[in-house]
ChimeraX commands (.cxc) that place a marker at each C-alpha (Angstrom):
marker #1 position -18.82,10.47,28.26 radius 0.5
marker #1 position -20.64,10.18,24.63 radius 0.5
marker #1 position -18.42,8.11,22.02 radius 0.5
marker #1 position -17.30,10.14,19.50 radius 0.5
marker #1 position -17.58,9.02,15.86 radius 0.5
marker #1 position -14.10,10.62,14.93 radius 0.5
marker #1 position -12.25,8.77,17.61 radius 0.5
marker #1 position -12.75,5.45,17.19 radius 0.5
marker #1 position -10.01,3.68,18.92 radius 0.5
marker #1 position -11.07,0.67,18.05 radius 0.5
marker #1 position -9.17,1.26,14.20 radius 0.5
marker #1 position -10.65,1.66,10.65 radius 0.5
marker #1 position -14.11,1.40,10.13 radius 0.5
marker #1 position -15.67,-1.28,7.73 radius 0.5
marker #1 position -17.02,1.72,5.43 radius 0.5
marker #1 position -13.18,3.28,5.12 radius 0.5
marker #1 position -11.99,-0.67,4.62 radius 0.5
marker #1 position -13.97,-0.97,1.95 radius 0.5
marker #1 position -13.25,2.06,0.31 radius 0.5
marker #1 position -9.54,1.44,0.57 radius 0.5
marker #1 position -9.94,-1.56,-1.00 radius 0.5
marker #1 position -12.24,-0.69,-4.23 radius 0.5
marker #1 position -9.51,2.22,-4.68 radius 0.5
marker #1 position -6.77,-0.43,-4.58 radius 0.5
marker #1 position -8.04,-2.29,-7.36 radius 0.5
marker #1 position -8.86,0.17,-9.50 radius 0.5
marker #1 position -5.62,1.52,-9.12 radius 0.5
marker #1 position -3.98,-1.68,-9.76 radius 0.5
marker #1 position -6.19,-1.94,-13.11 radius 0.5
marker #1 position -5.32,1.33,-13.98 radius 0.5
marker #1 position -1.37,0.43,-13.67 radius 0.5
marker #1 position -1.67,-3.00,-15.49 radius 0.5
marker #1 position -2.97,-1.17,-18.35 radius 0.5
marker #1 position 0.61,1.16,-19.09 radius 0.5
marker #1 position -1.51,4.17,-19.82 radius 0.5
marker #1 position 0.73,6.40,-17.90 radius 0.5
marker #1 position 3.43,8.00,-19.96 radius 0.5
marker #1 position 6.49,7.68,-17.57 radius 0.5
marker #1 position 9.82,7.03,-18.35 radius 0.5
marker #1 position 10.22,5.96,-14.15 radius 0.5
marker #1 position 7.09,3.83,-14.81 radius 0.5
marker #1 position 7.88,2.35,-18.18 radius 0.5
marker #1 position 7.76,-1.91,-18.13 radius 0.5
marker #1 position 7.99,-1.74,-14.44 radius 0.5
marker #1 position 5.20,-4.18,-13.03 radius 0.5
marker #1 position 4.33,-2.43,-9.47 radius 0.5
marker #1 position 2.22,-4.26,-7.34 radius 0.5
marker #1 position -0.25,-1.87,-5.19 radius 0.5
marker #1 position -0.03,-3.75,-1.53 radius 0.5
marker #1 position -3.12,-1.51,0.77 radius 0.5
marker #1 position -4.25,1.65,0.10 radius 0.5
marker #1 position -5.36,3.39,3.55 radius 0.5
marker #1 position -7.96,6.26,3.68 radius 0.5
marker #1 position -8.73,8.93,6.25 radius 0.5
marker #1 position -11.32,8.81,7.99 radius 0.5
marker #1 position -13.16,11.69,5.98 radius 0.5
marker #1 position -12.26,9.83,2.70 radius 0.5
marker #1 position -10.32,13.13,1.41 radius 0.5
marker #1 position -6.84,11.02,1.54 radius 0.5
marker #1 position -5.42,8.21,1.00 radius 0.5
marker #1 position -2.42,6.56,1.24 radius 0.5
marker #1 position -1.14,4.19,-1.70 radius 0.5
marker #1 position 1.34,1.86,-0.48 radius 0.5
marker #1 position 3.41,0.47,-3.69 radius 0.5
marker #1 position 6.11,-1.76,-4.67 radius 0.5
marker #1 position 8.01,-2.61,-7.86 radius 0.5
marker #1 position 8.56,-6.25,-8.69 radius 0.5
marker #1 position 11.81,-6.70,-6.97 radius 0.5
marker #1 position 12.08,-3.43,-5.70 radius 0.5
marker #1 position 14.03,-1.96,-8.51 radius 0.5
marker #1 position 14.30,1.85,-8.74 radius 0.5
marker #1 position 11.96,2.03,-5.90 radius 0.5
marker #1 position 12.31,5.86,-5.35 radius 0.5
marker #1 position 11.89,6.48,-8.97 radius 0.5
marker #1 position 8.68,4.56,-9.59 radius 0.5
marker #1 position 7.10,5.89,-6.52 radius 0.5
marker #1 position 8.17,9.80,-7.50 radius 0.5
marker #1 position 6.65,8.92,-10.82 radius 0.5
marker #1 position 3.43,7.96,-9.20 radius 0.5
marker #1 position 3.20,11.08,-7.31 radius 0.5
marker #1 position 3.97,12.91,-10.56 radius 0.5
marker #1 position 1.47,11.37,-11.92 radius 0.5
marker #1 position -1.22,11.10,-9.17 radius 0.5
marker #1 position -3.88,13.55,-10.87 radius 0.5
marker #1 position -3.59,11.54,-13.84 radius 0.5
marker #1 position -4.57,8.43,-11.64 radius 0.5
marker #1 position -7.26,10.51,-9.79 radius 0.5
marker #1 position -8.86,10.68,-12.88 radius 0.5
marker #1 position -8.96,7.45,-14.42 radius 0.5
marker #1 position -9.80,6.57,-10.77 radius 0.5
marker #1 position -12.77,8.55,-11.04 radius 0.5
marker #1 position -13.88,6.82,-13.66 radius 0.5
marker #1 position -13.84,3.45,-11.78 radius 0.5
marker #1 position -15.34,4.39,-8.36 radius 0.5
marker #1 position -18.15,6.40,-7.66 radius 0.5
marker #1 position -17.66,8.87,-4.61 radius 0.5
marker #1 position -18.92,12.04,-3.67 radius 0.5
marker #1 position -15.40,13.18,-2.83 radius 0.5
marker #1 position -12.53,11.39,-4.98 radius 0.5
marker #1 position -9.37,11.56,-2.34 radius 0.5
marker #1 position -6.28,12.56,-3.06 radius 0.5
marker #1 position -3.51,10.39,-3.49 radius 0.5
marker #1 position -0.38,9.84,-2.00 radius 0.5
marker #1 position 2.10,7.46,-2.81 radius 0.5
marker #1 position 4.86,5.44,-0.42 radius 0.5
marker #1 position 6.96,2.25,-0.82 radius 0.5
marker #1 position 5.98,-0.55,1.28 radius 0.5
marker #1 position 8.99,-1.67,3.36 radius 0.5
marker #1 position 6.53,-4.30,4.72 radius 0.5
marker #1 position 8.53,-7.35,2.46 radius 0.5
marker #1 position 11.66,-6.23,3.43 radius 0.5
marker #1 position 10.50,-6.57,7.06 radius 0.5
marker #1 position 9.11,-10.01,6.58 radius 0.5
marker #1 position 12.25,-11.17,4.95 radius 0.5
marker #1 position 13.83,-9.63,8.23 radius 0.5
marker #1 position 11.72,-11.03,10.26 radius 0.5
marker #1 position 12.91,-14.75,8.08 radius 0.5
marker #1 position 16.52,-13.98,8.64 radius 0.5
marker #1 position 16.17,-13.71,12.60 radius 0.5
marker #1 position 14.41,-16.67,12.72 radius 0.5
marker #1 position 17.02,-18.87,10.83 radius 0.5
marker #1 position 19.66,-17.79,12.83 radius 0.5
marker #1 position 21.84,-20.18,14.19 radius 0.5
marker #1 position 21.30,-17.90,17.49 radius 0.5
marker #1 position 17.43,-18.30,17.77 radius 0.5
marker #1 position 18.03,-21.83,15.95 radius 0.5
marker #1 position 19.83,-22.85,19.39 radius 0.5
marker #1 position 17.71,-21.84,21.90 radius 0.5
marker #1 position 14.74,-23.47,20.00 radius 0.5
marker #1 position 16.44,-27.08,20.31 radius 0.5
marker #1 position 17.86,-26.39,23.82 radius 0.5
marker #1 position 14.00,-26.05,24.29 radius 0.5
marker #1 position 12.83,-29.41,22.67 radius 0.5
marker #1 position 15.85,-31.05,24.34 radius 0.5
marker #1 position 14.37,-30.64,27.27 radius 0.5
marker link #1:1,2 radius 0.2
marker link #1:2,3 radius 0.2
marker link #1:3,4 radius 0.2
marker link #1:4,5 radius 0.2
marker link #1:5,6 radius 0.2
marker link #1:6,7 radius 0.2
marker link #1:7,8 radius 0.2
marker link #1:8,9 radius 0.2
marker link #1:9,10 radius 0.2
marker link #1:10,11 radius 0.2
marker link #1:11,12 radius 0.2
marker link #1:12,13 radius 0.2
marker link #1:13,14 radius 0.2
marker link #1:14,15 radius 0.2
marker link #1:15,16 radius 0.2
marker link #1:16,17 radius 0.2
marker link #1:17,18 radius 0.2
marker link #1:18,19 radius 0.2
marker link #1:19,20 radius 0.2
marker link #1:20,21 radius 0.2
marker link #1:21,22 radius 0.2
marker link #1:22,23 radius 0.2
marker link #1:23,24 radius 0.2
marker link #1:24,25 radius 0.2
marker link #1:25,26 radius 0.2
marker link #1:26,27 radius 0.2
marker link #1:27,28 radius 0.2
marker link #1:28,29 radius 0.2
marker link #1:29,30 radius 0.2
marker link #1:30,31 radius 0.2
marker link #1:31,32 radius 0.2
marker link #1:32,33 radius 0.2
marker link #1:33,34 radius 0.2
marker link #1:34,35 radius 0.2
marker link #1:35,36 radius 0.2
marker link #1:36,37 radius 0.2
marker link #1:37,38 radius 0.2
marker link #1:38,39 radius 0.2
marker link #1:39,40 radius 0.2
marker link #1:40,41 radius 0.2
marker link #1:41,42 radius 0.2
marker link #1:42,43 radius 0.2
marker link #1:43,44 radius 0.2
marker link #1:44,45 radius 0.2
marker link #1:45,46 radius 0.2
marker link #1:46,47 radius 0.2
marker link #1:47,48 radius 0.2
marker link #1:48,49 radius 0.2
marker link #1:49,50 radius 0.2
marker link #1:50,51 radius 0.2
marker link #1:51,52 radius 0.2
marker link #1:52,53 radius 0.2
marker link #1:53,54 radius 0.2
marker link #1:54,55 radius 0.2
marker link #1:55,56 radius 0.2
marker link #1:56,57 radius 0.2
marker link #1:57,58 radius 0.2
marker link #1:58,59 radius 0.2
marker link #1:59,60 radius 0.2
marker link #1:60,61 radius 0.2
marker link #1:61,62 radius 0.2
marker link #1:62,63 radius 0.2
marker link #1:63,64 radius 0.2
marker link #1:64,65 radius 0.2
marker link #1:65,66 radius 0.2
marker link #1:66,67 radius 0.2
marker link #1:67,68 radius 0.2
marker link #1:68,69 radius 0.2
marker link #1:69,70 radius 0.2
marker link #1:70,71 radius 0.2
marker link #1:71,72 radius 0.2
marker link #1:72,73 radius 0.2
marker link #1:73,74 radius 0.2
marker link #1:74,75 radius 0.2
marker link #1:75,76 radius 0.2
marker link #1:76,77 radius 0.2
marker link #1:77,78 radius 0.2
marker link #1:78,79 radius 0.2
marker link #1:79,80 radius 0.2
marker link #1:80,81 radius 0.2
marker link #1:81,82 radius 0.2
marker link #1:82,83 radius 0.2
marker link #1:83,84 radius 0.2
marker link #1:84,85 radius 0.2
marker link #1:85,86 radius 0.2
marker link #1:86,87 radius 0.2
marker link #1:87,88 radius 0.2
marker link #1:88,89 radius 0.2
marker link #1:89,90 radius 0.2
marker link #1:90,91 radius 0.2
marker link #1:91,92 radius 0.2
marker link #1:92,93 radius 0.2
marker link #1:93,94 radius 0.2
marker link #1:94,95 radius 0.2
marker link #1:95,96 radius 0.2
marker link #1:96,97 radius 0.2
marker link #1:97,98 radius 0.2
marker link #1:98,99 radius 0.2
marker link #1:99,100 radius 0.2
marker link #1:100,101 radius 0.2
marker link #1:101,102 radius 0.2
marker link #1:102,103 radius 0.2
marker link #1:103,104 radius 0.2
marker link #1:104,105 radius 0.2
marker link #1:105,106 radius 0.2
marker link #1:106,107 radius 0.2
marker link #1:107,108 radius 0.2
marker link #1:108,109 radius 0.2
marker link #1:109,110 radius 0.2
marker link #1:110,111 radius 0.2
marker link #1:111,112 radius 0.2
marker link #1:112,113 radius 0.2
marker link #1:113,114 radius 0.2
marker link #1:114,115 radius 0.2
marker link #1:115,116 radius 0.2
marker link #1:116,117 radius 0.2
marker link #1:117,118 radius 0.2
marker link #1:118,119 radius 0.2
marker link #1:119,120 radius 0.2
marker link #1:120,121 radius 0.2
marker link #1:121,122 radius 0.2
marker link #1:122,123 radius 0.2
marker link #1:123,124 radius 0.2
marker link #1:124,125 radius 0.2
marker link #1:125,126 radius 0.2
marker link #1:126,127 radius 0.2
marker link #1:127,128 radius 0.2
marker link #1:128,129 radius 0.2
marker link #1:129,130 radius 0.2
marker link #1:130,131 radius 0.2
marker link #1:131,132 radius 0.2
marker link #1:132,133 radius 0.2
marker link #1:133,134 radius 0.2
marker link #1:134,135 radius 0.2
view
């Protein structure tokens, strides 16, 4: 059975990695800058965490957070409002034969971390780990 190039199990490739990550800067430039007439997105600092790309490099996925996840839903419905606007100052930053288009998402991946924190501070987990070291 011949590998296929379009399933690759084995995850991303280094060529849609890299990709994901140019676009991520430039998209983080192009948000420091406050060019992007708003009123969701006005002094709201929004940090751009991974941006993942298909495999063809038509879409990607912008996964964004405001600074202390204030008006989350707003800033993020403001970026999609304003995604063509960002595909073209993007353009203007990467070269690609195909710009993708952009789609934009919170990133619940903090909040999970700080979950993640909580569990493990637990006076719950906090006694099995010393009934473990006691004995």
């Amino acid at each position: 059975m011949s590998k296929s190039r379009f399933n690759n199990e084995s995850g991303p490739s280094h060529r849609v990695l890299r990709v994901g990550e140019n676009i991520r800067h430039a998209i983080s430039d192009i948000l420091s800058r406050g060019e992007i007439r708003d009123p969701a997105l006005d002094d709201v600092s929004i940090t751009v965490t991974e941006v993942r790309v298909s495999p063809d490099l038509r879409n990607a996925t912008v996964f964004v957070m405001p600074l202390g996840g204030i008006n989350e839903k707003e800033v993020v419905d403001g970026l999609n409002a304003n995604s063509k606007f960002i595909r073209g100052q993007l353009s203007k930053m990467v070269r690609m034969k195909y710009l993708p288009n952009l789609k934009f998402t919170s990133d619940y991946s903090f909040g999970e971390a700080d979950h993640i924190e909580a569990l493990l501070a637990s006076a719950h987990v906090a006694q099995d780990l010393n009934k473990d070291e006691n004995e």
